[in-house]
C-alpha positions, -999 to 999 in steps of 0.1 A, spaced: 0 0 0 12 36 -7 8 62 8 -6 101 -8 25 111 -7 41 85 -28 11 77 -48 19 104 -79 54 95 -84 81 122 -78 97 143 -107 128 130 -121 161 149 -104 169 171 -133 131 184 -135 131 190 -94 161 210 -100 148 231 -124 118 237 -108 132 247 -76 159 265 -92 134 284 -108 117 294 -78 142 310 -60 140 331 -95 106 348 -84 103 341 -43 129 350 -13 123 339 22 120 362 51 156 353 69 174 362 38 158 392 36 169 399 72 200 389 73 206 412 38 191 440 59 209 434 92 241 427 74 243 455 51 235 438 17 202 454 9 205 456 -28 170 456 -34 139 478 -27 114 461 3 79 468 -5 51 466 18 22 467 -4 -5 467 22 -26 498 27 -8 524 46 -28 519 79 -19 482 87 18 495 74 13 521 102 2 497 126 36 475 118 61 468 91 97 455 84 118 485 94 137 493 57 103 483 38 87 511 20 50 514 16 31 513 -16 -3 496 -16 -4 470 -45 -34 491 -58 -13 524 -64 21 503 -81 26 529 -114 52 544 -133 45 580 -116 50 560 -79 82 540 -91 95 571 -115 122 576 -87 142 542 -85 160 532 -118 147 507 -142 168 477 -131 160 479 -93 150 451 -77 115 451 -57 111 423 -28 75 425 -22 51 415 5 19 417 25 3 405 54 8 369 48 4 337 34 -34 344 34 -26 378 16 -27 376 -21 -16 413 -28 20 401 -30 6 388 -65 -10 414 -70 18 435 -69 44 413 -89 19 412 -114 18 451 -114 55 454 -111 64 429 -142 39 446 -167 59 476 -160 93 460 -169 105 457 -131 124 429 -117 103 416 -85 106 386 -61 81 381 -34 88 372 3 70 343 13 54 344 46 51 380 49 45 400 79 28 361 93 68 348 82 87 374 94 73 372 132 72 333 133 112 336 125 113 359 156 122 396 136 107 427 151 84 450 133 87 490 130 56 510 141 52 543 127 51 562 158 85 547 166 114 571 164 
């Protein structure tokens, strides 16, 4: 007897490589992202693409906040063409992250999403900025 893990067999090695290889092509993890911005290698622009009250209430201190809804060229005219955006929302229930890669690749800009969001980021034990904060 198998079990529903086994029944559909698993991808041959060289397709599991590409696939996963190819993963890490459009999604970066939360303690990557922390250690680049703890560690000074922030090459990349952190968006929090939640609406600007729950960014209030709490975000990843770095992140910058434009809601997924208000991604344009006029919003974005101030980073070059080639930046990098690392995008994410509340969590893994959250599909503006989506929402906002989708906005950021029809305009010709390189994006990766965080996986996990803000959810990921305070099960791995990070902090989050408030606005009132100093």
């Amino acid at each position: 007897m198998t079990s529903a893990v086994s029944r559909v067999l698993a991808a041959p090695s060289q397709e599991a490589l590409s696939h996963f290889e190819q993963l890490l092509r459009f999604e970066t993890d939360c303690w990557d992202v922390h250690h680049a911005l703890t560690n000074g290698l922030q090459d990349f622009v952190l968006l929090d693409v939640r609406g600007s009250s729950l960014y209030q209430q709490g975000h990843i201190e770095g992140a910058i906040n434009i809601p997924h809804s208000r991604l344009n060229q006029g919003n974005l005219a101030s980073f070059t063409s080639d930046t990098l955006f690392v995008v994410y929302c509340a969590g893994p229930h959250c599909n503006a992250t989506e929402k906002a890669a989708i906005r950021l690749a029809k305009l010709g800009r390189p994006v990766k999403k965080m996986i996990g969001g803000i959810t990921g980021w305070l099960d791995e034990g990070f902090s989050l900025k408030r606005e009132n904060e100093a």
